[in-house]
C-alpha positions as MATLAB code, in Angstrom:
seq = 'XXXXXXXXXXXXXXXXXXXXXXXXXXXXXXXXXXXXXXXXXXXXXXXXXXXXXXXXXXXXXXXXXXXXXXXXXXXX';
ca = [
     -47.963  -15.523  -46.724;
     -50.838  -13.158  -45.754;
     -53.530  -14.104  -42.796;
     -56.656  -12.577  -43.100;
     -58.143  -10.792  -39.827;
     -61.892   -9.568  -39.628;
     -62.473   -6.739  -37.092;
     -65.868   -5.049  -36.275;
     -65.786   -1.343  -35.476;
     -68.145    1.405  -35.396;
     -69.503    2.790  -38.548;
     -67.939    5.875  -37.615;
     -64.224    4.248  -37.853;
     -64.923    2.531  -41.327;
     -66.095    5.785  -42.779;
     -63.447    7.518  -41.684;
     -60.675    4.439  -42.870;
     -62.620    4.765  -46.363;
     -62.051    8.870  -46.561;
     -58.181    8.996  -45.072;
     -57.299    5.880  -47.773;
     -59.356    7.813  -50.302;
     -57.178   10.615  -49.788;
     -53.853    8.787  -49.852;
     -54.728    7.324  -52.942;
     -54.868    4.191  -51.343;
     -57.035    0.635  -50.844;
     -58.487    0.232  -47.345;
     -56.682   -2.684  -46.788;
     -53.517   -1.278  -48.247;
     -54.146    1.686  -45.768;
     -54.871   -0.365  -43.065;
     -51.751   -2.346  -43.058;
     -50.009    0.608  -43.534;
     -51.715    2.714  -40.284;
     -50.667   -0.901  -38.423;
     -47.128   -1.274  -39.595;
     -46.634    2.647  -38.354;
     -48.291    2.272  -34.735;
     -46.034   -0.865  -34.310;
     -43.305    1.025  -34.969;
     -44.393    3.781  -32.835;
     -44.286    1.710  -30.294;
     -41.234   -0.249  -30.661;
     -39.613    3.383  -30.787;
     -41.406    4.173  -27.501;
     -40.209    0.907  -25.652;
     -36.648    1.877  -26.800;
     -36.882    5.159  -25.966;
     -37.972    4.253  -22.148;
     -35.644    1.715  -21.982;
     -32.554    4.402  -22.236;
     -34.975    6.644  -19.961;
     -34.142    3.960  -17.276;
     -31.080    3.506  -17.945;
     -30.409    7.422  -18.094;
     -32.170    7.656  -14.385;
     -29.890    4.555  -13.463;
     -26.817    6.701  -14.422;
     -25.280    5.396  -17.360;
     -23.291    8.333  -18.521;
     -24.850    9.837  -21.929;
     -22.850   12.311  -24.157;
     -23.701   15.131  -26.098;
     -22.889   15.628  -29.684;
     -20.750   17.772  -29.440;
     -18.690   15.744  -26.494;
     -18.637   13.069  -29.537;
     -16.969   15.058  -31.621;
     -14.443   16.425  -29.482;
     -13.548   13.150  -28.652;
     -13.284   12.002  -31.489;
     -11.105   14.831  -33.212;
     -14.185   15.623  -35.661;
     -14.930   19.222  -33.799;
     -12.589   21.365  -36.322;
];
């Protein structure tokens, strides 16, 4: 099920939404959903990443690579 939202913005913006779907071959709205689902993602990736910032600065122990794969047996 879809919900329709209606936003204002400058003139400038909605030009600029118009050329950038234009050039991806895309609908505005298509585009739009599509600028929206990446920023969300953005910042769920951004949340995460801080989260294992604090952790890291609370000193859980982090490994490298290649400490995985020595540990593992997978280094040879």
């Amino acid at each position: 099920m879809n919900t329709r939202v209606t936003l204002s913005m400058p003139e400038e913006m909605h030009h600029l939404i118009l050329k950038h779907a234009a050039e991806a071959g895309a609908a505005p709205d298509a585009y739009m959903i599509e600028v929206l689902e990446q920023h969300l993602e953005d910042l769920h990736d951004i949340a995460l990443a801080e989260a294992a910032l604090e952790r890291i600065k609370q000193g859980e122990r982090i490994y490298t690579l290649e400490e995985v794969k020595r540990e593992l047996g997978l280094g040879d």
